[in-house]
Backbone as JSON, one array per atom type, in Angstrom:
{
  "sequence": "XXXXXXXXXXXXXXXXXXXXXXXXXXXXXXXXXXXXXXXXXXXXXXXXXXXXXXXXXXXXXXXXXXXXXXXXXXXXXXXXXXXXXXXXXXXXXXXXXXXXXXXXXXXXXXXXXXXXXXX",
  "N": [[52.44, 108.59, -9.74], [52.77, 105.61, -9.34], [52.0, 105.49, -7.16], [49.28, 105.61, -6.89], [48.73, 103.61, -8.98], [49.52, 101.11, -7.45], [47.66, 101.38, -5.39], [45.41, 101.3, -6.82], [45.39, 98.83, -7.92], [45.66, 97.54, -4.93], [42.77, 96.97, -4.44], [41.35, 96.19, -6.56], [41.57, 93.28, -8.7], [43.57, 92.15, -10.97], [42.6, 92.21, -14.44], [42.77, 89.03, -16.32], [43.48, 87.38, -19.39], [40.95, 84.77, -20.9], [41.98, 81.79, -21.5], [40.45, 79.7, -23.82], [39.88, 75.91, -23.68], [40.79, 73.51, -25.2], [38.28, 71.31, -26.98], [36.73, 68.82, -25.41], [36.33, 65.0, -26.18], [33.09, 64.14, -25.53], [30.91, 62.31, -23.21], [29.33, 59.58, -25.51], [25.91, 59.39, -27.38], [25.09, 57.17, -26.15], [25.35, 57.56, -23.07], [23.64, 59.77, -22.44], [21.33, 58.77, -23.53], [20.99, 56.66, -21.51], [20.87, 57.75, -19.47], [18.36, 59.85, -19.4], [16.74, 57.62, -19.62], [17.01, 56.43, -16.85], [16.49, 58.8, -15.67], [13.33, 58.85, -16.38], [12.3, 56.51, -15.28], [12.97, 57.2, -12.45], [10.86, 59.0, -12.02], [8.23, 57.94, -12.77], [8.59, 56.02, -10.56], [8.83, 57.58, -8.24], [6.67, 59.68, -8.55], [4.83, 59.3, -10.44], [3.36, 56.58, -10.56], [2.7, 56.38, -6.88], [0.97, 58.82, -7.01], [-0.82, 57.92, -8.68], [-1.77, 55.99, -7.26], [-3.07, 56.5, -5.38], [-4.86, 57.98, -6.08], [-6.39, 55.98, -7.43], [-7.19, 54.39, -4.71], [-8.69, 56.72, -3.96], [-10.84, 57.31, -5.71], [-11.93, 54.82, -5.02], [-13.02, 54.51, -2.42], [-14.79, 56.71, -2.76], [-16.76, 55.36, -4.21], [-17.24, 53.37, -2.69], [-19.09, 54.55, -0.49], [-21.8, 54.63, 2.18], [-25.23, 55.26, 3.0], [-25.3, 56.29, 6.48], [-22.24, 56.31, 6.96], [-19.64, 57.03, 8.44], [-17.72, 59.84, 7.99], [-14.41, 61.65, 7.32], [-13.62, 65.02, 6.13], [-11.84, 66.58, 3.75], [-11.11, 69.64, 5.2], [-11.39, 68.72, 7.47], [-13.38, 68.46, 9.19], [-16.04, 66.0, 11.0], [-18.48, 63.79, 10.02], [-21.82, 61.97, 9.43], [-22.88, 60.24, 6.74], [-25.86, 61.54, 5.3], [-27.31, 62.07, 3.61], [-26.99, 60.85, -0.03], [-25.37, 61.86, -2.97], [-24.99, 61.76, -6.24], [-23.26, 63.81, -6.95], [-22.29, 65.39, -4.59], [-23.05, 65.19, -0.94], [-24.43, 65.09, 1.9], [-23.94, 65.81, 5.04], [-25.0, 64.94, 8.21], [-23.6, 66.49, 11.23], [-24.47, 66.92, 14.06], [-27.19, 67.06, 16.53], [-29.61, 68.11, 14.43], [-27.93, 69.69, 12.86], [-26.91, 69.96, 9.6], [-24.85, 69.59, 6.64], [-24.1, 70.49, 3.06], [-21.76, 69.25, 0.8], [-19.18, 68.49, -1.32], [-18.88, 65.24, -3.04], [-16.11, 64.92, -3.81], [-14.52, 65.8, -1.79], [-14.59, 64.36, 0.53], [-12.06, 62.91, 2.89], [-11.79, 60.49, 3.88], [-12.85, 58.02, 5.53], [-14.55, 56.45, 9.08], [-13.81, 54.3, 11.19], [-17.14, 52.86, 12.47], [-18.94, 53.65, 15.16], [-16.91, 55.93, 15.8], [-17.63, 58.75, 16.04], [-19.78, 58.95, 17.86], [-17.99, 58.0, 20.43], [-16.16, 60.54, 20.26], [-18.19, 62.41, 21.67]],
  "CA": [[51.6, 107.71, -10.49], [53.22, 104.39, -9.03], [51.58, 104.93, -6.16], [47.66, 105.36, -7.58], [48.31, 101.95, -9.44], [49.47, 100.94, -6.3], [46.53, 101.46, -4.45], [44.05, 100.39, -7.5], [45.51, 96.62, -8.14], [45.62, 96.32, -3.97], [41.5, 96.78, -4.4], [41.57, 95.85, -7.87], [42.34, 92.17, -8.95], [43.94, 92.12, -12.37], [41.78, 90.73, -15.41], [43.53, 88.3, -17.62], [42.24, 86.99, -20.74], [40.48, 83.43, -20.58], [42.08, 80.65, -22.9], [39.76, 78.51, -23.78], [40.75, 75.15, -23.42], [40.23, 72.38, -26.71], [37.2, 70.57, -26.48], [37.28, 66.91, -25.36], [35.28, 64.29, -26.83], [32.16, 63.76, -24.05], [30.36, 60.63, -23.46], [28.54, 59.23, -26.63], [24.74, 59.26, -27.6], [24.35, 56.08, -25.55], [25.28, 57.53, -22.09], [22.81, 60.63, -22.88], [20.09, 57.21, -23.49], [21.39, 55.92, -20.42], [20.68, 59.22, -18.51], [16.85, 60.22, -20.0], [15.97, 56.31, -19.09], [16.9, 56.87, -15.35], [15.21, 59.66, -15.31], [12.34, 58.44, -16.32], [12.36, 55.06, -14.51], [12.69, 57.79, -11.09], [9.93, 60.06, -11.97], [7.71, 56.45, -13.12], [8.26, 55.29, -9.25], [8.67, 58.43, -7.18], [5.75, 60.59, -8.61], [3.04, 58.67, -11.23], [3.06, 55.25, -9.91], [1.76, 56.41, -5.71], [-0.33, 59.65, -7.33], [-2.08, 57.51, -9.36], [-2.26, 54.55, -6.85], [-3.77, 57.61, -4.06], [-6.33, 58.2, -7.05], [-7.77, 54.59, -7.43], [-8.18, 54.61, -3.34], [-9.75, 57.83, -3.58], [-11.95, 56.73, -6.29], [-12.84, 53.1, -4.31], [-13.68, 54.86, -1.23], [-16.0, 57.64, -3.14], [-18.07, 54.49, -4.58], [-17.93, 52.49, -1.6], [-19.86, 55.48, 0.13], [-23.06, 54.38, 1.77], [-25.84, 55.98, 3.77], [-24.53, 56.05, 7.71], [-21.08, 56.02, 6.9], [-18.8, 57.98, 9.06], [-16.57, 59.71, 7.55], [-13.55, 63.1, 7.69], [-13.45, 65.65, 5.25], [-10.3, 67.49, 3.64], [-11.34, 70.46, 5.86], [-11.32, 68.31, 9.13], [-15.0, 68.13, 9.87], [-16.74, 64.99, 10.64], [-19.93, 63.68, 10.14], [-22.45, 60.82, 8.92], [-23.99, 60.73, 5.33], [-27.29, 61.58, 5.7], [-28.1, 61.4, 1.82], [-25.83, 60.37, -1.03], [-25.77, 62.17, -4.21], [-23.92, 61.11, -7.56], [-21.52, 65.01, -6.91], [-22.67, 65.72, -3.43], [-23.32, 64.12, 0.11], [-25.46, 65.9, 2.68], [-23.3, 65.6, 6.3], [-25.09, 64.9, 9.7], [-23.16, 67.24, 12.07], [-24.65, 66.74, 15.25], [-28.86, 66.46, 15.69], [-30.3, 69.05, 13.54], [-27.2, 70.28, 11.73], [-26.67, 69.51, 8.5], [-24.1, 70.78, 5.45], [-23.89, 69.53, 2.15], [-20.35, 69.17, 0.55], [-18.93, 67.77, -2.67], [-18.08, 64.47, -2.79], [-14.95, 64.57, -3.47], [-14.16, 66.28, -0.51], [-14.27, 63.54, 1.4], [-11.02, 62.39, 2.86], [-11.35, 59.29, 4.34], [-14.14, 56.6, 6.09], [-14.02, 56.42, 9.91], [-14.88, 53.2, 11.98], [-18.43, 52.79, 13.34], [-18.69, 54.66, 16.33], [-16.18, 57.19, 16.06], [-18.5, 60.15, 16.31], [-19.93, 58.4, 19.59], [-16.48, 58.39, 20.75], [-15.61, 61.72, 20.52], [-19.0, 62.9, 21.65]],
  "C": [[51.75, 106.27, -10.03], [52.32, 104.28, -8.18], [50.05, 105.15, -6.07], [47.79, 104.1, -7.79], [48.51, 101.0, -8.21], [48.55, 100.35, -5.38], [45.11, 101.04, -5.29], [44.15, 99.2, -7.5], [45.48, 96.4, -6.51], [44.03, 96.29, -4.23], [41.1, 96.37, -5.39], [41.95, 94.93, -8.49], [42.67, 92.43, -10.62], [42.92, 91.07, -13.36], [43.1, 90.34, -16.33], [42.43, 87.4, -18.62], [42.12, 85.61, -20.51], [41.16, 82.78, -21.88], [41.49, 79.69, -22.78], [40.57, 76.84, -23.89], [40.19, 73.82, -24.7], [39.12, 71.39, -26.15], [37.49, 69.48, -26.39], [36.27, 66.25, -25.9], [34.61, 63.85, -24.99], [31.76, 62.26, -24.17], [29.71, 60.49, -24.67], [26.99, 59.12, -26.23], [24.54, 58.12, -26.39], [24.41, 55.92, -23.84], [24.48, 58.91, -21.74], [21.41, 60.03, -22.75], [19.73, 57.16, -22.06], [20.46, 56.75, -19.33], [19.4, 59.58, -18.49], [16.22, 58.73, -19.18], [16.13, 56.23, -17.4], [16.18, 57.69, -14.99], [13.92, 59.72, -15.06], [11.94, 57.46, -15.52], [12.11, 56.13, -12.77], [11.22, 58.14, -10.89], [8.92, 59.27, -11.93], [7.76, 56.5, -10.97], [8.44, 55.88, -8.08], [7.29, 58.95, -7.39], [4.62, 59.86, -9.07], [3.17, 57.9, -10.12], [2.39, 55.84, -7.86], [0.81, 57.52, -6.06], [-1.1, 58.82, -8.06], [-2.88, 55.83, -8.48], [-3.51, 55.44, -5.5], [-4.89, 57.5, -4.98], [-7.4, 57.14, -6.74], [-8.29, 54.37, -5.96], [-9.02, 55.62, -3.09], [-11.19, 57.38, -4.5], [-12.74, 55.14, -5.88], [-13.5, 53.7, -3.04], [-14.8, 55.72, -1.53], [-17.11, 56.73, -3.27], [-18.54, 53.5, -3.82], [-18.89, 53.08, -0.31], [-21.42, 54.85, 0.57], [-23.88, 55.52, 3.07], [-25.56, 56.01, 5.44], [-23.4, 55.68, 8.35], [-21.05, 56.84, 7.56], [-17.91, 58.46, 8.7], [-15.41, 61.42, 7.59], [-14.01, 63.79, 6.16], [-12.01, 66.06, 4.93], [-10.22, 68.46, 4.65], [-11.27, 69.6, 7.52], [-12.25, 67.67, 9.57], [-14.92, 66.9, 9.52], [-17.75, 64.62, 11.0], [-20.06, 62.24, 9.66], [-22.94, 61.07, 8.05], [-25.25, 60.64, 5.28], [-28.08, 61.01, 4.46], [-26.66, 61.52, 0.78], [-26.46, 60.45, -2.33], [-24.51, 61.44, -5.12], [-22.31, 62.88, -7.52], [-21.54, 65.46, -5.42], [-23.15, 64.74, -2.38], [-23.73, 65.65, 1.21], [-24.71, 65.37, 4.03], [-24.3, 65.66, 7.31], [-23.9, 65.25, 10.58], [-23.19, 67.12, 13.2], [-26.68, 67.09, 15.06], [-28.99, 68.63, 15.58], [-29.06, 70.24, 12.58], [-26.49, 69.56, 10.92], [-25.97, 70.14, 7.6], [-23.95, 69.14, 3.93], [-22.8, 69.87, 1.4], [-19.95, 68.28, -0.46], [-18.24, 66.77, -2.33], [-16.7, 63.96, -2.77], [-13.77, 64.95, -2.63], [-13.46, 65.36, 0.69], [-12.46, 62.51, 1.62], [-10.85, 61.55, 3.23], [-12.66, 58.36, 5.38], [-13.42, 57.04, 7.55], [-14.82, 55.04, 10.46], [-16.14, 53.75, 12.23], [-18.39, 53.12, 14.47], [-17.84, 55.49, 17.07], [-16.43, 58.61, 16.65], [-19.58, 59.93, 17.7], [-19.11, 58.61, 20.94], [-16.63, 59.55, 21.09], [-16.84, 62.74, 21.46], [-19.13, 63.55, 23.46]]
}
């Protein structure tokens, strides 16, 4: 029998019982404060503050949209605005193709003779 137990405790670590240990007093309510207000103050100037500053450029460039702009899409494509709706914009492609695509698609303006350029 010695030599079963033997051979169970070498594969076998022994349990022992856990003593808990007396609780300590933690930091107080006001480093809990402390902690929530950092938090916030991060989340404030990592996340809102440039998503909502991306917004107002996305929304200045939608309304500064005019007819023979040049401009990219999210998708890549680029074209010239042929016609300019209030949810939609009608793309010049190249001559005689045309697509029409929701405005807020649009990802970004390109100089004046970009699509010359590349051509």
């Amino acid at each position: 029998m010695y030599f079963v137990n033997n051979i169970i405790n070498s594969f076998l670590s022994p349990a022992y019982a856990y003593t808990a240990v007396p609780a300590q007093q933690q930091g107080g309510g006001f480093s809990l404060m402390l902690m929530t207000g950092v938090f916030i103050f991060f989340m404030y100037f990592v996340i809102w503050r440039p998503q909502s500053k991306r917004a107002k450029e996305q929304r200045t460039l939608l309304n500064s949209l005019t007819k023979g702009d040049e401009v990219v899409t999210t998708g890549g494509i680029l074209g010239k605005i042929a016609k300019l709706g209030d949810n939609y914009v009608q793309l010049t492609l190249a001559d005689n193709v045309e697509i029409t695509i929701q405005k807020n698609s649009i990802a970004g303006a390109l100089p004046k003779g970009t699509l010359k350029s590349l051509h």
